[in-house]
C-alpha positions, -999 to +999 in steps of 0.1 A: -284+729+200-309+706+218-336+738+225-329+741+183-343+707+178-368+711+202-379+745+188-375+728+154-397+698+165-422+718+181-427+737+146-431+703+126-457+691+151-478+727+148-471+722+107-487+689+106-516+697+125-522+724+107-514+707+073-528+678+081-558+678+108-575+710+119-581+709+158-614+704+171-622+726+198-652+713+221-677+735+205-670+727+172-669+692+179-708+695+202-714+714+169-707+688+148-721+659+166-762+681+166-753+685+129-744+648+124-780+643+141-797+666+126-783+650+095-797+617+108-764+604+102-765+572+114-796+566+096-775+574+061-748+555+071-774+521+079-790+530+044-755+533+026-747+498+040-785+485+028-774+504-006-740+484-009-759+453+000-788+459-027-756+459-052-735+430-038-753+401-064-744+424-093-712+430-082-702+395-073-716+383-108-695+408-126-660+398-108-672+362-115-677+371-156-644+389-155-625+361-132-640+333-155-636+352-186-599+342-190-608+303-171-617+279-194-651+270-176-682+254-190-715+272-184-724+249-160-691+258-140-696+295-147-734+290-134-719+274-103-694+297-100-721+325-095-742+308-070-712+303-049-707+339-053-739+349-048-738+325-013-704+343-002-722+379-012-747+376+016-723+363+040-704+394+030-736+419+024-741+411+062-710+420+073-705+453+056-738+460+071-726+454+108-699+473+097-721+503+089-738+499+119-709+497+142-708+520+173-670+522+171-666+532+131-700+558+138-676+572+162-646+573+137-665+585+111-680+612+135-641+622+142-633+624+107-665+648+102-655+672+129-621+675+115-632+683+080-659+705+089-631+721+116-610+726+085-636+743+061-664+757+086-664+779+119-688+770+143-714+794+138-717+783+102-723+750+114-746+758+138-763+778+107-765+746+086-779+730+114-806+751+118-814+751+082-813+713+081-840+715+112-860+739+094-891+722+070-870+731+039-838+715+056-858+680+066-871+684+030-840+681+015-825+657+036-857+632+028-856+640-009-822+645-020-811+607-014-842+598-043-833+625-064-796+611-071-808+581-072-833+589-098-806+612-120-778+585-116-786+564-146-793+597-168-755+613-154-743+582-167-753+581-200-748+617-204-711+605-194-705+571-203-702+580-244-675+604-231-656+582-209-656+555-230-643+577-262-614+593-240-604+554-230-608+541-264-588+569-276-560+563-245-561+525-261-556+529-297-524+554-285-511+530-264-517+502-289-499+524-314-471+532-297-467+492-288-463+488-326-440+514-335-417+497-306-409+471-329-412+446-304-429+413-317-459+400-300-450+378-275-414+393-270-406+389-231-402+421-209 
């Protein structure tokens, strides 16, 4: 009985890790690591933090306009309210930046990496892709493609946003229409 649960444990543990996290041999992982540089990872990782902190003004004025939206604050108060925000989103805009730069998350994201690419590439296809992203076409595109979503972004979202907001305003008037046919009055508790 106890070499069943054993045997049985032993099976779970291979099922997870094959389920769950592929196993990174050391030349996959090397592999990896020169396509992460190649990649100038680290680079996109400090440019993703400078990204998030380019958007953290915008971002705290929103959650204040949606916060003070239900408050009954004056303008002056709501003018306040932003400046404080704005204050706190530096504070905070420097932080997620040290987090981007952190040696310790690098190295956790680097992990992740390895076990995705692991799970979806064998090693000589990532030693392909890193060749290609070495090649003058492969530095190309790593230089380029960053400006190129950022210059489609705001025409993918119009093209979707119409769409997007049709589906929800279509989810709303069901929802609002099956809240009336409950019968319930407005203000009825729960």
């Amino acid at each position: 009985m106890k070499t069943l649960k054993i045997v049985v444990a032993g099976l779970l543990l291979v099922a997870g890790q094959a389920f769950g996290q592929a196993a990174v041999d050391a030349e996959q992982k090397a592999a990896v690591k020169e396509l992460l540089d190649a990649m100038n990872f680290k680079q996109m990782m400090s440019q993703m933090g400078g990204a998030m902190m380019q958007q953290m003004p915008q971002m705290m004025d929103q959650m204040v306009d949606g916060m003070s939206s239900g408050a009954k604050l004056s303008p002056e108060q709501v003018a306040e309210a932003k400046k404080l925000a704005k204050d706190a989103g530096v504070d905070a805009s420097r932080k997620m930046l040290d987090i981007y730069n952190d040696p310790q998350f690098i190295s956790g994201v680097e992990d992740i990496m390895s076990r995705a690419y692991a799970r979806h590439f064998t090693t000589a296809e990532i030693k392909a892709t890193v060749a290609f992203y070495n090649s003058p076409a492969g530095r190309k595109a790593l230089t380029v493609m960053p400006r190129m979503m950022q210059e489609t972004m705001p025409e993918m979202m119009a093209l979707i946003s119409p769409r997007m907001n049709a589906i929800m305003e279509s989810v709303a008037k069901d929802v609002v229409a099956k809240a009336e046919k409950s019968g319930k009055p407005a203000g009825a508790a729960k």
